[in-house]
SEKOLVEX-806802 format. One record per residue: chain; residue in three letters; x, y, z of N, C-alpha, C in turn; residue number from 1. Coordinates in steps of 0.05 Angstrom, whole numbers. Layout:
REM residues N
<atom A; ALA; <X; Y; Z>; <X; Y; Z>; <X; Y; Z>; NUM> ...
//
This chain:
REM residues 191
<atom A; UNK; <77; -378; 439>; <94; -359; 424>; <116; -374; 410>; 1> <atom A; UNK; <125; -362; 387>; <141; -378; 364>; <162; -367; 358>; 2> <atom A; UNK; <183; -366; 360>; <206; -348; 345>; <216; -362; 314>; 3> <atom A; UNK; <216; -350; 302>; <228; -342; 273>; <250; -347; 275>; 4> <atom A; UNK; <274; -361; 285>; <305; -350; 282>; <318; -351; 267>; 5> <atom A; UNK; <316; -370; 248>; <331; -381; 222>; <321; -372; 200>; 6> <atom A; UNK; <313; -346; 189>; <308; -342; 163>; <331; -337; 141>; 7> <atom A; UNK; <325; -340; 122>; <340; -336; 104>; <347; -307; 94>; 8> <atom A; UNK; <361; -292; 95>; <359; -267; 83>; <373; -254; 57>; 9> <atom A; UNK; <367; -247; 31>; <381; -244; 4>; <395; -220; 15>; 10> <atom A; UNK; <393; -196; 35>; <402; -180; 27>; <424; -179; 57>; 11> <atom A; UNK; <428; -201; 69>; <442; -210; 101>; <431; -201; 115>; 12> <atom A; UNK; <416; -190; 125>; <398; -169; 144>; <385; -192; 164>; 13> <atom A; UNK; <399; -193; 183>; <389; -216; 213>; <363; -208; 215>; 14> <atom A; UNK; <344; -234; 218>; <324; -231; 226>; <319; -249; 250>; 15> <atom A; UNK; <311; -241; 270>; <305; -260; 295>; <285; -253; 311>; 16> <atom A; UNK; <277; -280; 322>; <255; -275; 343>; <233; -255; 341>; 17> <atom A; UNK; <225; -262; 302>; <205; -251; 308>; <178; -265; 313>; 18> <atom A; UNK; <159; -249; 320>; <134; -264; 342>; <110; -257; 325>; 19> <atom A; UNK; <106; -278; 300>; <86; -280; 286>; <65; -291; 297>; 20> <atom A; UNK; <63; -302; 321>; <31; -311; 332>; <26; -296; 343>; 21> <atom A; UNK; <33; -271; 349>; <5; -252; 366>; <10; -223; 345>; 22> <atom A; UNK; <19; -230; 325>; <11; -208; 291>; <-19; -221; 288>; 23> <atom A; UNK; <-28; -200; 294>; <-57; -200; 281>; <-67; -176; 247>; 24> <atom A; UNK; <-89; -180; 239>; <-89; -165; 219>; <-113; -148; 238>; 25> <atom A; UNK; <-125; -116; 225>; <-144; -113; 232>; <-163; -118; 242>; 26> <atom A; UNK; <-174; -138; 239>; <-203; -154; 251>; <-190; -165; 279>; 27> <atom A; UNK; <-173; -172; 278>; <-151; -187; 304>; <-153; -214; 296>; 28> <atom A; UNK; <-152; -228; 276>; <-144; -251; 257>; <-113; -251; 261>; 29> <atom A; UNK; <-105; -270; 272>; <-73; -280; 266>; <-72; -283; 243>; 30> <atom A; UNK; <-36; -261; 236>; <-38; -271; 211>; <-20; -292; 200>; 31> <atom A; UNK; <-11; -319; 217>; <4; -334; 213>; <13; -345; 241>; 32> <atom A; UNK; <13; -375; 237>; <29; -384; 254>; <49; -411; 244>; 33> <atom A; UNK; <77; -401; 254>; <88; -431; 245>; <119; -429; 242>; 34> <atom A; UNK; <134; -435; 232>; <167; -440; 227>; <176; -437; 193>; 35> <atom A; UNK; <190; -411; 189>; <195; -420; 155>; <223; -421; 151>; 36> <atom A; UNK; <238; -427; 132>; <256; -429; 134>; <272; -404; 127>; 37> <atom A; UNK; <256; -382; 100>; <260; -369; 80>; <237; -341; 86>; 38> <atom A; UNK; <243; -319; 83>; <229; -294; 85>; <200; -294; 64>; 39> <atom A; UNK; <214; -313; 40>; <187; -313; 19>; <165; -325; 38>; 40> <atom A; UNK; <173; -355; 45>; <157; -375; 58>; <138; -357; 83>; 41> <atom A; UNK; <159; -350; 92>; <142; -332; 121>; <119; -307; 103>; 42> <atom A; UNK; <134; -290; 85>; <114; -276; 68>; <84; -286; 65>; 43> <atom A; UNK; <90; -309; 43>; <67; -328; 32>; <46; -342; 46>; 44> <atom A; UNK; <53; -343; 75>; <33; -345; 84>; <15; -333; 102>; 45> <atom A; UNK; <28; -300; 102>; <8; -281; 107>; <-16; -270; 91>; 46> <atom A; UNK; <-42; -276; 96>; <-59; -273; 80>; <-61; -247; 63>; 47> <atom A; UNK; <-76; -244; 39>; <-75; -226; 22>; <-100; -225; 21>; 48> <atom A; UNK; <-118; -202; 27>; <-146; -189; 23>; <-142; -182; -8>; 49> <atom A; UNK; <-148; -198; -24>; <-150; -179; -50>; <-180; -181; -58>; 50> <atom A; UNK; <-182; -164; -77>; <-214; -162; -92>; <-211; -187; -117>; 51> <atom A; UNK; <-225; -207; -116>; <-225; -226; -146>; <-236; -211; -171>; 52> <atom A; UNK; <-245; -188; -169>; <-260; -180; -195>; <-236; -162; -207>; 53> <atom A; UNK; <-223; -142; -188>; <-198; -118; -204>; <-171; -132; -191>; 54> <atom A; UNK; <-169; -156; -173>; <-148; -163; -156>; <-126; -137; -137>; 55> <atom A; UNK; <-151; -119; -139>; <-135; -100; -118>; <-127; -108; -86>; 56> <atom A; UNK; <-102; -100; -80>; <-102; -113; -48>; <-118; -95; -34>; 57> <atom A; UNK; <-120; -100; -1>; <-128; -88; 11>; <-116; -106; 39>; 58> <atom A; UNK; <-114; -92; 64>; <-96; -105; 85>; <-124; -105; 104>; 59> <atom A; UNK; <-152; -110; 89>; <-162; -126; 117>; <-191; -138; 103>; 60> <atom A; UNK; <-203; -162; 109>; <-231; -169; 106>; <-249; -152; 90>; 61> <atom A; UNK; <-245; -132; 120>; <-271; -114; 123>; <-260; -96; 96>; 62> <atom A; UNK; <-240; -85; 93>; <-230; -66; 60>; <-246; -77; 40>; 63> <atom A; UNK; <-239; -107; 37>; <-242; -114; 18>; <-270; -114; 2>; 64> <atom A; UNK; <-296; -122; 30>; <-318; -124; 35>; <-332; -93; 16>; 65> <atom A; UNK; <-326; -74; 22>; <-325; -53; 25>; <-321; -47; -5>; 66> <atom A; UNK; <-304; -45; -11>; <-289; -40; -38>; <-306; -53; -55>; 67> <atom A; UNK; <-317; -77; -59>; <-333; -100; -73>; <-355; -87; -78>; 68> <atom A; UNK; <-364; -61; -58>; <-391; -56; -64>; <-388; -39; -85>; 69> <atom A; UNK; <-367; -23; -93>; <-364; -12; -118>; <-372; -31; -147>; 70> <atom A; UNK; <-363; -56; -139>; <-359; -66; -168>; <-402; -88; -170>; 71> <atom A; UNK; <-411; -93; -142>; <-435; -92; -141>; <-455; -84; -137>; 72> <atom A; UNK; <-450; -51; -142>; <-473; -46; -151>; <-486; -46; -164>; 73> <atom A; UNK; <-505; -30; -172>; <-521; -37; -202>; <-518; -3; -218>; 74> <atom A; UNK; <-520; 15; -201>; <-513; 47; -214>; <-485; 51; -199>; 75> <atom A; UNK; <-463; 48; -215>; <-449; 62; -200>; <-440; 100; -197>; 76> <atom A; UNK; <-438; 111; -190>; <-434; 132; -179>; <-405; 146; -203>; 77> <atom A; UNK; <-404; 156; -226>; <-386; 161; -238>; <-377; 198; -244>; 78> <atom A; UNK; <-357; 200; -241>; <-342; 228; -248>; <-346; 235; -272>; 79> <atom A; UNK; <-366; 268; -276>; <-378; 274; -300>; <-353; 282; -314>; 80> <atom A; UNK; <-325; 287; -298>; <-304; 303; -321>; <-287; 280; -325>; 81> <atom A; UNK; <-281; 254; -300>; <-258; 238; -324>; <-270; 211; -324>; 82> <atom A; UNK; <-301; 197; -308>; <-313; 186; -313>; <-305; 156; -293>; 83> <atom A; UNK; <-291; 166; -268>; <-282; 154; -248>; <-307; 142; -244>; 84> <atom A; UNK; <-308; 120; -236>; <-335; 111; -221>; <-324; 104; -190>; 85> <atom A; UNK; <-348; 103; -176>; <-343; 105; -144>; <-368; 88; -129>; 86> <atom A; UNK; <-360; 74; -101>; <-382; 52; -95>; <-398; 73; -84>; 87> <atom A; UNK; <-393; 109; -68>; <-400; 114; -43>; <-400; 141; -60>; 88> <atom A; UNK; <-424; 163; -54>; <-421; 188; -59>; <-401; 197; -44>; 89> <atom A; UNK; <-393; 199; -20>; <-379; 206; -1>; <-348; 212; -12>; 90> <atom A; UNK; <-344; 183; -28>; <-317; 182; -45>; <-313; 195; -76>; 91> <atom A; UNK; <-336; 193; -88>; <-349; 213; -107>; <-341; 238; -96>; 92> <atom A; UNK; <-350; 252; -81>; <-346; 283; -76>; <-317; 289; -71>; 93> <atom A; UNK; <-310; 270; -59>; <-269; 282; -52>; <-254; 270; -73>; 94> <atom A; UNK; <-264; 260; -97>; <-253; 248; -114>; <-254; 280; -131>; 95> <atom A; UNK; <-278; 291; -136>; <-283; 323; -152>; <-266; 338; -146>; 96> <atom A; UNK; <-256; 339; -119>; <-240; 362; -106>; <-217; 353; -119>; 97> <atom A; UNK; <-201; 336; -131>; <-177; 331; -152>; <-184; 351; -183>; 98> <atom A; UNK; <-207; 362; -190>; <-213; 364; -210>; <-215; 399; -197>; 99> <atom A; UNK; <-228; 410; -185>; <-236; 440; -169>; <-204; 448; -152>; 100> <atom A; UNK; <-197; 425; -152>; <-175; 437; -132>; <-179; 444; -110>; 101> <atom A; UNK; <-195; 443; -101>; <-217; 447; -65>; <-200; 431; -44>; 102> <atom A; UNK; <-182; 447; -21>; <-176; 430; -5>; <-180; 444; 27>; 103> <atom A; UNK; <-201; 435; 29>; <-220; 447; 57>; <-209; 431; 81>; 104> <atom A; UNK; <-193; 413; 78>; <-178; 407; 114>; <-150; 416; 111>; 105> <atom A; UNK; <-150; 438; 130>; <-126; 442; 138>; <-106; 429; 160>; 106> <atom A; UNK; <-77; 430; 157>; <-68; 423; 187>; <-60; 444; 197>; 107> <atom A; UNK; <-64; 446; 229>; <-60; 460; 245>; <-33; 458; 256>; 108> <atom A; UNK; <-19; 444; 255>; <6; 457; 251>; <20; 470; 237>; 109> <atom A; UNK; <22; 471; 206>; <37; 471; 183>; <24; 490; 171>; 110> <atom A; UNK; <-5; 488; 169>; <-18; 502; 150>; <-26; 489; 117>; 111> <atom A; UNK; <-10; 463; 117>; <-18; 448; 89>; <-40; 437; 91>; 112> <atom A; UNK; <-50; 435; 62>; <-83; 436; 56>; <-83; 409; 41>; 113> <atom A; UNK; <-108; 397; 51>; <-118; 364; 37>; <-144; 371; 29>; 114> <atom A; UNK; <-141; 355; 13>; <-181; 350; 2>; <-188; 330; 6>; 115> <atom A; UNK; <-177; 319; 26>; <-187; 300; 44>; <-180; 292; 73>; 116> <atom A; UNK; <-198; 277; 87>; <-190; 288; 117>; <-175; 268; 125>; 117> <atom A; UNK; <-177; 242; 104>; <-155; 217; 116>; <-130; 224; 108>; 118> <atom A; UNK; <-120; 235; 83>; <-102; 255; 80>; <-81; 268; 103>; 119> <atom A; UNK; <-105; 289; 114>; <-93; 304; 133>; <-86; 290; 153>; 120> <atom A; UNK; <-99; 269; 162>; <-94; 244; 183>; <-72; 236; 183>; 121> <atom A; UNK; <-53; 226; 162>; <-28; 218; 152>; <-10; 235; 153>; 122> <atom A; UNK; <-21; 258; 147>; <2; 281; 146>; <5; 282; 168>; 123> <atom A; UNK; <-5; 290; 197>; <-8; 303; 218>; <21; 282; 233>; 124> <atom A; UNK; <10; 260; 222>; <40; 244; 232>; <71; 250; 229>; 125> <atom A; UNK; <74; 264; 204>; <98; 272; 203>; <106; 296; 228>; 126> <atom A; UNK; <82; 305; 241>; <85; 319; 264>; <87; 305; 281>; 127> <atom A; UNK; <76; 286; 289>; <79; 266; 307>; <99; 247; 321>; 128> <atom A; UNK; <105; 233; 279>; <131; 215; 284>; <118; 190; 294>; 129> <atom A; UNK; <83; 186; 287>; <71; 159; 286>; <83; 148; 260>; 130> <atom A; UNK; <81; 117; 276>; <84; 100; 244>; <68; 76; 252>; 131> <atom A; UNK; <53; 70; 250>; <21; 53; 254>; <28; 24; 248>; 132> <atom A; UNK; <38; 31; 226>; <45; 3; 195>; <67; -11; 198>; 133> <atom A; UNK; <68; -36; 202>; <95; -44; 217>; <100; -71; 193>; 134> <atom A; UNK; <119; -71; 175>; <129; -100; 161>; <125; -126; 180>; 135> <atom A; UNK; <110; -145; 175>; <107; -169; 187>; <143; -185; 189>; 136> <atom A; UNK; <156; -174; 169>; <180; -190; 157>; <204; -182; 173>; 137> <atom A; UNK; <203; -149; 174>; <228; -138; 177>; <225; -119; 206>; 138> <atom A; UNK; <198; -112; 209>; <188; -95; 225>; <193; -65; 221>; 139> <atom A; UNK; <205; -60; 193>; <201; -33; 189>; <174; -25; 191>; 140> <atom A; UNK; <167; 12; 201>; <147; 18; 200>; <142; 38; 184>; 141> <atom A; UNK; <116; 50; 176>; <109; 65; 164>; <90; 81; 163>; 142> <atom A; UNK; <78; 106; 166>; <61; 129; 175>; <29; 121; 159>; 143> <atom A; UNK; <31; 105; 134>; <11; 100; 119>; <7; 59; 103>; 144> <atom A; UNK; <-14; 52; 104>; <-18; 28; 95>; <1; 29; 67>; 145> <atom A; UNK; <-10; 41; 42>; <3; 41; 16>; <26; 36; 27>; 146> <atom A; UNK; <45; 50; 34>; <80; 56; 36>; <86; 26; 42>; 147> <atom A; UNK; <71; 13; 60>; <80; -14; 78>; <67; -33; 53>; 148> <atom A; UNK; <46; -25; 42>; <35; -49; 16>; <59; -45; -8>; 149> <atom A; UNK; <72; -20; -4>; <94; -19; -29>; <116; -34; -28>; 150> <atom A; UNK; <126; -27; 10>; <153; -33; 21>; <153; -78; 17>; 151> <atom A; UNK; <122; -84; 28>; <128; -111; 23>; <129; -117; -4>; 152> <atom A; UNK; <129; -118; -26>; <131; -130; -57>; <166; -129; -50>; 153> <atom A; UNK; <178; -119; -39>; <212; -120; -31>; <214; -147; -26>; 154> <atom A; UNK; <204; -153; -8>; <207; -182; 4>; <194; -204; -14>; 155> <atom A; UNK; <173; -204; -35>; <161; -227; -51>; <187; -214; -73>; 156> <atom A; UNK; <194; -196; -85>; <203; -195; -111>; <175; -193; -123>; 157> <atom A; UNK; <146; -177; -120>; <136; -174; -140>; <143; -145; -153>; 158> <atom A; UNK; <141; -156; -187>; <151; -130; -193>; <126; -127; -218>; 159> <atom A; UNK; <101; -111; -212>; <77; -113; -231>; <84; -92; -254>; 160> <atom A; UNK; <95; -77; -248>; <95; -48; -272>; <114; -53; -289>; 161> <atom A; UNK; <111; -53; -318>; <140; -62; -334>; <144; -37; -358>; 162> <atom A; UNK; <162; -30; -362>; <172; -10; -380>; <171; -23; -411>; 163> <atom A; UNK; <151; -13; -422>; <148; -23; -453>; <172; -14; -475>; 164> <atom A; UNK; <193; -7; -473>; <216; 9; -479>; <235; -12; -481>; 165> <atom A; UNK; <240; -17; -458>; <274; -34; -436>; <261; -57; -431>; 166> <atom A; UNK; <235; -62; -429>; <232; -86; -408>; <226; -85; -378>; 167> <atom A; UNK; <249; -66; -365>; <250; -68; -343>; <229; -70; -322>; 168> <atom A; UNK; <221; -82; -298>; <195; -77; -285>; <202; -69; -255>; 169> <atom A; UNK; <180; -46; -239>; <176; -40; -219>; <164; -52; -213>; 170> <atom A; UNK; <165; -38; -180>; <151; -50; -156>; <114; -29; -156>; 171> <atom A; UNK; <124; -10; -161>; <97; 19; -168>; <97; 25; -193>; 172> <atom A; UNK; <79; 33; -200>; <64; 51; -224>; <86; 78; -221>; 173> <atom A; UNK; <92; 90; -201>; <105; 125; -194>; <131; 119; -203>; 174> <atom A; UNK; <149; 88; -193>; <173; 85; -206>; <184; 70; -225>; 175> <atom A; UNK; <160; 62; -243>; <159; 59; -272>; <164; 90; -289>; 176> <atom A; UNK; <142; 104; -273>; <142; 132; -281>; <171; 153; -283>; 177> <atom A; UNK; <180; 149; -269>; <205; 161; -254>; <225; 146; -279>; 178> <atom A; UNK; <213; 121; -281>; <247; 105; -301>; <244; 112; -324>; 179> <atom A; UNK; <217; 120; -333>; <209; 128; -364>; <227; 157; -368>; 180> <atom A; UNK; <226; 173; -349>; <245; 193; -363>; <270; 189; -362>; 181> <atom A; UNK; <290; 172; -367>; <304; 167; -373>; <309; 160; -418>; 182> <atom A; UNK; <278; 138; -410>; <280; 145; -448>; <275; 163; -458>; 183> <atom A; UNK; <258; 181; -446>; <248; 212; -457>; <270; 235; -455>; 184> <atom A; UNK; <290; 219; -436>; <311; 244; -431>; <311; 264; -412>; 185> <atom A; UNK; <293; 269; -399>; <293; 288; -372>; <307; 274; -350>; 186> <atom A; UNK; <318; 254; -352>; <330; 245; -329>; <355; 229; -340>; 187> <atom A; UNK; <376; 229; -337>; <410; 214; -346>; <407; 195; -331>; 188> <atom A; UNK; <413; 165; -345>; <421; 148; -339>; <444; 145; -314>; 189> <atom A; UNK; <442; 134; -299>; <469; 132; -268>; <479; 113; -278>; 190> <atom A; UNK; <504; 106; -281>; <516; 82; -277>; <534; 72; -259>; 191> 
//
């Protein structure tokens, strides 16, 4: 077992003793072992499942494996109204229910409706007060993978989405979205 003690932090936020040799990813693959000096360093060498054909991430092997079969097939599986293509009928059909508006799992607590059942899976946590998803860096957690694939680009500084306007660039596509109305005007500038 290894402690972390000395990292560097941009924003002062103590980090210590954390115990990156028995972080495993999904499969139970460690996902690192060793001494860094700097939060990036410790970052960078947690592996990244991405796809080489769309470079989409994914946080395990097996995702990635998976996802790939979309882009090798030979028919893929496409949405007759916006022309989505899909590796799996399965994902095909709950992809329609965006288009019908069909949302056949309910939760039993609340009464809110998904059109999908991994969906409802996620939600049910806010009943719960699970958070599954834990930052390798900071150990914040989080109820859903995405939230925790968003929350780390904090720690690299990646910022992929850029505002064709200002320049400016996000961390998401939603808060690119969010900054654009500011040039359109539905939203005032803060200063």
């Amino acid at each position: 077992m290894e402690d972390v003690n000395h990292l560097e932090s941009s924003n002062a936020t103590a980090f210590s003793n954390i115990d990156i040799v028995t972080q495993t990813d999904r499969d139970g693959k460690p996902l690192c072992s060793g001494m860094f000096t700097n939060q990036r360093s410790l970052y960078e060498n947690i592996p990244d499942y991405r796809c080489e054909i769309c470079r989409k991430m994914f946080s395990s092997e097996h995702d990635v494996f998976t996802h790939k079969e979309m882009h090798n097939r030979g028919k893929p599986l496409n949405c007759e109204i916006c022309g989505k293509y899909f590796a799996k009928n399965r994902d095909l059909t709950t992809h329609k229910r965006i288009h019908t508006g069909e949302k056949p799992y309910h939760c039993e607590i609340c009464g809110k409706s998904f059109s999908d059942h991994s969906s409802l899976l996620v939600h049910r946590r806010i009943h719960t007060g699970e958070k599954p998803y834990h930052c390798q860096i900071c150990r914040v957690s989080f109820s859903d993978n995405s939230s925790l694939v968003r929350h780390r680009k904090i720690h690299t500084g990646e910022k992929q989405f850029h505002c064709e306007v200002c320049g400016k660039s996000f961390i998401s596509n939603s808060d690119l979205n969010r900054h654009k109305r500011i040039h359109t005007g539905e939203k005032k500038l803060s200063l």
